[in-house]
C-alpha angles and dihedrals in degrees: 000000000000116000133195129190132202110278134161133182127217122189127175134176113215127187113232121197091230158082106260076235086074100025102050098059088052082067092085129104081231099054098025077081096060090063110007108087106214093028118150142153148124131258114219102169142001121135091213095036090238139081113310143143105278096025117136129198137164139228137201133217132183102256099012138087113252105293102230112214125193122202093225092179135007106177103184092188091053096041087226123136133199126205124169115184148198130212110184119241084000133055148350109216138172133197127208121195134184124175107201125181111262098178145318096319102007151086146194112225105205109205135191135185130181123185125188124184127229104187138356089289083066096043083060099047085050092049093044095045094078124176087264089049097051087043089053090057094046098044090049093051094044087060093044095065097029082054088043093048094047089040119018089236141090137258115238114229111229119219122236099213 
C-alpha cells in the first residue's frame, strides 16, 4: 500500500547586504531575536546557548501545539544550516539554509522549506501557506536583517488589519 501525503516545497534566494562571516551567526533562534520582530521560542537544549547541531528549541503559534525544531547540521565553515520540525497533529517540516558570497559586501541566502502534512491540520497549513504567502515571510525577513545590519535595530512589522 503506497501513501502519499500532501507536501509542498518553498525555496527563495534573498540579498543580503553582508559577508556569510556576519550573516551566518544571525541564523540562529538566540540571535534571530535581536533582529527578527515577532520573533519567539523557547530554547530546550544547546550546550553553548546558542545554534548548534543537536539544539532543540521550540515555537508557538495561535491555534497550533508548540511547534519542536532540531538543529540536524550547523556547518560554521560552510555557513549551511539544517532544521527539521515538528508541528503536533499537523506537519513535519525541515528547513535547509546556505549563506554564499554574492560580492564584495554581499551575500545570497539560499533557503528551502519542505512541509509534509500528517493529518488534515496540516492539509489545511499546506493549502493556507501559498506562494504569497511564503514571499511575504521571506521578504520580511530579508529586510529585517538587511535593516538590522544597516541599523542595529529592528524593522517593525506593520499589521494588515
Amino acid at each position: 500500500m503506497k501513501l502519499k501525503a500532501k507536501r509542498i516545497i518553498r525555496n527563495y534566494c534573498q540579498v543580503i547586504n553582508s559577508t556569510p562571516e556576519t550573516i551566518f551567526p544571525l541564523l540562529c533562534p538566540v540571535k534571530e531575536k535581536e533582529w527578527l520582530d515577532g520573533w519567539s521560542y523557547k530554547l530546550i537544549y544547546s550546550q553553548s546557548g546558542f545554534a548548534e547541531e543537536g539544539a532543540i528549541f521550540t515555537t508557538s503559534k495561535e491555534g497550533e501545539e508548540d511547534t519542536a525544531w532540531i538543529i540536524t547540521v550547523r556547518d560554521n565553515e560552510n555557513h549551511k544550516v539544517e532544521f527539521v520540525s515538528v508541528t503536533p497533529k499537523s506537519r513535519a517540516s525541515s528547513l535547509k539554509i546556505k549563506v554564499r558570497q554574492k560580492g564584495f559586501d554581499s551575500s545570497f541566502v539560499d533557503i528551502k522549506y519542505t512541509h509534509t502534512s500528517l493529518s488534515s491540520n496540516g492539509d489545511n497549513f499546506i493549502d493556507n501557506h501559498t506562494e504569497k504567502v511564503f514571499l511575504g515571510m521571506m521578504k520580511f525577513w530579508e529586510d529585517s536583517m538587511n535593516y538590522f545590519l544597516k541599523t542595529g535595530e529592528k524593522l517593525k512589522k506593520i499589521n494588515d488589519k
